[in-house]
C-alpha positions in Angstrom: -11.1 8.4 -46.2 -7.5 8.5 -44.4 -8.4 11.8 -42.7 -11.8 10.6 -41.6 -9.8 7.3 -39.8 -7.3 10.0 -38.2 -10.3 12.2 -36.9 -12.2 9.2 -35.3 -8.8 7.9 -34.1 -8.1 11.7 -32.4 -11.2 11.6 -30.4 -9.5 9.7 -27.9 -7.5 12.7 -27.3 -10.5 15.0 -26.9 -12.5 12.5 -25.0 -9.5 11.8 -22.4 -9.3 15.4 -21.8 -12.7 16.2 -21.1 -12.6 13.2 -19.0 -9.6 13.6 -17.0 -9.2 17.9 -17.1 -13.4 18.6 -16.9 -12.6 21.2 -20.0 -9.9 22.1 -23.4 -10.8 18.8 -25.1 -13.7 20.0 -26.7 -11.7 23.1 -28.5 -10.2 20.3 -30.4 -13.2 18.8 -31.9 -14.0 21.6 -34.1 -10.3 22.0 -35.8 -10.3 18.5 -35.7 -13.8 17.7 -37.8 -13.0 20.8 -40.1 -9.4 19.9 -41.4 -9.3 16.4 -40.8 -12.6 15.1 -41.3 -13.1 18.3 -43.8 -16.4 19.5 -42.4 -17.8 22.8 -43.5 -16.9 25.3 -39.6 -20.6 25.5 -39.1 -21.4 21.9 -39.1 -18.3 21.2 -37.7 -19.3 23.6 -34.3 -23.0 21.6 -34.9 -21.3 18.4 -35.2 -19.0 19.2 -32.2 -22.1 19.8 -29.7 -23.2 16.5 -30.3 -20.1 14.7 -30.1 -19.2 16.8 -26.4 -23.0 16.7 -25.3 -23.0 13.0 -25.5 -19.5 12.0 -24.0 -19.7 14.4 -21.3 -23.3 12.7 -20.5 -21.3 9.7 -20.1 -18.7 11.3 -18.0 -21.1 12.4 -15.4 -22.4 8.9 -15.2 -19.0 7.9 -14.5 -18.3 11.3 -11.9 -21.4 10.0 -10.3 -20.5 7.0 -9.2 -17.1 8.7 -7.4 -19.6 10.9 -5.7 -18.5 14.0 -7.6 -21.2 15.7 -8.9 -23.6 18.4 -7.7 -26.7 18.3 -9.9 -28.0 20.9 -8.4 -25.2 23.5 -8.8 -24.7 22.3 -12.2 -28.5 22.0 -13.6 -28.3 25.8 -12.1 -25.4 27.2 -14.1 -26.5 25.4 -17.2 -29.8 27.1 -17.1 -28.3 30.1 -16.5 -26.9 30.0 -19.8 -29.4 29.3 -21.8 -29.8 33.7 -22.9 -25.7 33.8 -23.9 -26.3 30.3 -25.9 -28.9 32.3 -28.1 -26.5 34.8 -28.7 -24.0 32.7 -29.8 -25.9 31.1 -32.3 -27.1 35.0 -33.5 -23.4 35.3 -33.9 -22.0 32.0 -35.7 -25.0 32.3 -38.0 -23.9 36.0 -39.4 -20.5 34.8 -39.2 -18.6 33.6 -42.6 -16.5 30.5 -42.3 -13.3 32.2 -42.2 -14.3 34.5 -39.8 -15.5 31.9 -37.5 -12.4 29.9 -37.8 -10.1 32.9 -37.3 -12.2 33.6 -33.8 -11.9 30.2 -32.8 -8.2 30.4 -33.7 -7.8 33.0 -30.8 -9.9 31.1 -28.2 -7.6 28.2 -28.2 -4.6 30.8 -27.6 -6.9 32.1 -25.0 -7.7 28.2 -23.1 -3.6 27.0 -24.2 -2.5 30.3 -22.5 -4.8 29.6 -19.3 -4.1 26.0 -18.6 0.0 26.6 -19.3 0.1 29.5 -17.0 -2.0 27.8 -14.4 0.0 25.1 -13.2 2.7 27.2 -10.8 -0.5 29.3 -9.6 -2.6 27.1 -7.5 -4.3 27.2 -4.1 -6.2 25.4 -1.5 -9.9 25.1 -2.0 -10.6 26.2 2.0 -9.5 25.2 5.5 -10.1 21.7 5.4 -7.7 20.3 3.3 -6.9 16.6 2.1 -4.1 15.5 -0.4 -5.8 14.9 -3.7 -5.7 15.7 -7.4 -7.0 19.6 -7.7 -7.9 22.4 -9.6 -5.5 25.1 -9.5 -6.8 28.8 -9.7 -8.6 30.1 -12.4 -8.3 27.7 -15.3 -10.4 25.0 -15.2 -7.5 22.3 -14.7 -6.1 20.0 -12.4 -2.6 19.4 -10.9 -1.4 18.0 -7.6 -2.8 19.9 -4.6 -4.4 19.4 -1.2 -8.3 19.8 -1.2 -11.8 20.1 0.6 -13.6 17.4 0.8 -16.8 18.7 0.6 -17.6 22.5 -1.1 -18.3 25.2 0.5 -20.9 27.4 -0.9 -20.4 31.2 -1.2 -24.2 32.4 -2.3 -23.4 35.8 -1.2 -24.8 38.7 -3.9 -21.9 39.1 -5.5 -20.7 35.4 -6.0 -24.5 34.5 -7.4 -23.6 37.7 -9.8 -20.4 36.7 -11.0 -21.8 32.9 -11.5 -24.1 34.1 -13.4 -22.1 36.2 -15.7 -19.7 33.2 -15.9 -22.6 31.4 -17.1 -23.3 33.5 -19.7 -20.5 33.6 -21.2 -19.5 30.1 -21.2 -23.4 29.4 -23.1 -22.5 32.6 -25.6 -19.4 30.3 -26.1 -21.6 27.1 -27.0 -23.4 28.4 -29.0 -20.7 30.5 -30.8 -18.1 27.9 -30.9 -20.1 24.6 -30.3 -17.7 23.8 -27.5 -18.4 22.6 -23.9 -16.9 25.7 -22.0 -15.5 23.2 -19.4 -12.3 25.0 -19.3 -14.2 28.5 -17.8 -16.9 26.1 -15.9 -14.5 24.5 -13.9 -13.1 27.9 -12.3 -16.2 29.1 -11.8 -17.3 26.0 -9.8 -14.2 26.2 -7.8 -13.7 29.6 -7.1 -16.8 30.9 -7.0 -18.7 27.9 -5.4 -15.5 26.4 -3.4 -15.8 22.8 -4.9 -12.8 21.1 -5.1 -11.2 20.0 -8.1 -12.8 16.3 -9.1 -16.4 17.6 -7.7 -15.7 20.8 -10.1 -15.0 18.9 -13.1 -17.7 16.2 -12.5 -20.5 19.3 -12.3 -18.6 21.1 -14.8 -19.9 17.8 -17.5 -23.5 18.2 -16.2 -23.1 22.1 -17.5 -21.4 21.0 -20.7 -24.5 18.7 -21.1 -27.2 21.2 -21.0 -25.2 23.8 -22.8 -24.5 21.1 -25.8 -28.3 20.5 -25.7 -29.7 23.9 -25.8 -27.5 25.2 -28.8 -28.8 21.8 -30.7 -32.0 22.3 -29.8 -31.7 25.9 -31.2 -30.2 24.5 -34.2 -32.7 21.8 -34.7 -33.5 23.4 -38.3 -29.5 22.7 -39.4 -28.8 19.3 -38.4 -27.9 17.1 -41.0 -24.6 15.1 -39.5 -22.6 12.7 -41.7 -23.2 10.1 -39.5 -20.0 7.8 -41.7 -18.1 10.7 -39.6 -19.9 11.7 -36.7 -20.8 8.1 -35.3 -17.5 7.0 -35.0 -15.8 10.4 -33.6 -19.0 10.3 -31.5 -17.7 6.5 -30.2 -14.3 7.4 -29.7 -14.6 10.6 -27.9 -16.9 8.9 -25.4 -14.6 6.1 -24.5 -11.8 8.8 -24.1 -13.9 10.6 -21.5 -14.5 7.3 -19.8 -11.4 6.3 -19.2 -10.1 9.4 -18.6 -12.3 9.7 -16.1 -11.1 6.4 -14.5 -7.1 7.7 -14.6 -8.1 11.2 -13.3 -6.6 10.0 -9.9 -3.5 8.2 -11.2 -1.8 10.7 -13.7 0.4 13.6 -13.1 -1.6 16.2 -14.6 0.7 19.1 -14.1 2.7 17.4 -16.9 -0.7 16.8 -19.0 -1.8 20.2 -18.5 1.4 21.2 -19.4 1.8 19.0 -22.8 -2.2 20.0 -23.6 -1.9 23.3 -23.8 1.5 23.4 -25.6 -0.7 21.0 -28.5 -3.6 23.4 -28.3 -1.2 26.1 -29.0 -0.1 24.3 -32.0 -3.4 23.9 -33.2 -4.5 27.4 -32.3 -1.4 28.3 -35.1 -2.2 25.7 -37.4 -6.4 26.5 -37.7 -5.5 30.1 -38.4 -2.8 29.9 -41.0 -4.4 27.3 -42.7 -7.7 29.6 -42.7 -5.4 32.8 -43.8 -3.6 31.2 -46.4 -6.6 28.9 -47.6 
């Protein structure tokens, strides 16, 4: 019961950093419903779709209203990922538990390593340039910055190509993981499709949305949630991503990022020892 209260209690945490960073929050959910709430890994990655699908639906209601979200663009790379989401589910379902969490293990070193390293690496979006909070390069997080105000679309062959490849991987990760893939979306938005940083993580939640809903609608045969769990966490997580969303413009997200990913890393440590030495 105590580690139930403690899981509800931490999706604040993943809910204010899907709200405020457009991505990493979600690769708590799973540790966090598995070793806390002590969910089997595949109905914790089940669970976790729901949980993200939901809040980030809220979060684009939220991005909306700020003007920062391109349905179109998102509604696109969501689709896109429909074929990779299949393959993740192939993949989870062959996988054993340990197996899974071991995998998982080495994608939160991959996101921690990202969103560390990407703080003292960013760039202007494009030419015309206004100080806001952005995205810096590759990594689907924001620090201080000067940005567009409106994207610039690069629908050139190549770019359509790598978006697309982007978008099947982050839907192989969905389905795989059950996480949101806002932490590869946002990069691709930005670099890929010039958004700046707020409108990138505002269509980034619209991705996360469709994603979350395709693997659950592929997994419509396996889903039998503990709602004495998953209601609460469910609650929680969405009010983090709504007010997250509503600090996005006052915090100093270099030193979030920063703090995030060094927690992540922990976690990342913590989810594979505990699966090694089980």
């Amino acid at each position: 019961m105590i580690g139930e209260i403690i899981a509800v209690a931490l999706g604040l945490l993943v809910g204010l950093s899907l709200g405020a960073l457009g991505g990493g929050g979600s690769t708590l959910a799973v540790p966090i419903l598995v070793f806390v709430a002590g969910l089997q890994a595949q109905d914790a990655t089940t669970a976790s779709l729901l949980v993200v699908g939901v809040a980030s639906a809220f979060g684009v209601v939220s991005h909306f209203g700020n003007g920062n979200v391109h349905f179109g663009a998102g509604i696109a790379f969501g689709t896109a990922g429909i074929f990779g989401s299949r393959i993740g589910l192939l993949v989870n379902r062959s996988l054993d538990e340990n197996a899974l969490l071991l995998a998982f293990s080495a994608l939160i070193v991959f996101v921690a390593v990202r969103m560390y390293r990407s703080i003292d690496n960013s760039e202007p979006a494009n030419e015309q340039l206004v100080d806001d909070l952005q995205l810096v390069n590759g990594t689907g997080v924001a620090t201080k910055q000067r940005s567009s105000t409106a994207p610039h679309l690069d629908l050139s062959g190549p770019a359509l190509a790598q978006l697309a490849g982007a978008a099947t991987a982050v839907g192989l990760l969905t389905g795989l993981f059950g996480v949101g893939g806002g932490f590869a979306v946002v990069p691709a938005l930005a670099l890929l499709l010039k958004f700046p940083a707020k409108q990138a993580i505002g269509t980034s939640l619209v991705v996360i949305v469709i994603n979350a809903a395709t693997a659950l609608a592929m997994r419509s045969g396996d889903l039998g949630f503990d709602w004495t769990v998953i209601g609460p966490f469910l609650v929680t997580v969405t009010v983090g991503v709504v007010v997250g969303t509503s600090i996005s413009k006052g915090i100093d997200a270099a030193r979030l990022t920063r703090a995030f990913a060094i927690m992540l890393g922990i976690v990342a440590v913590y989810t594979a020892a505990s699966t090694i030495f089980a």
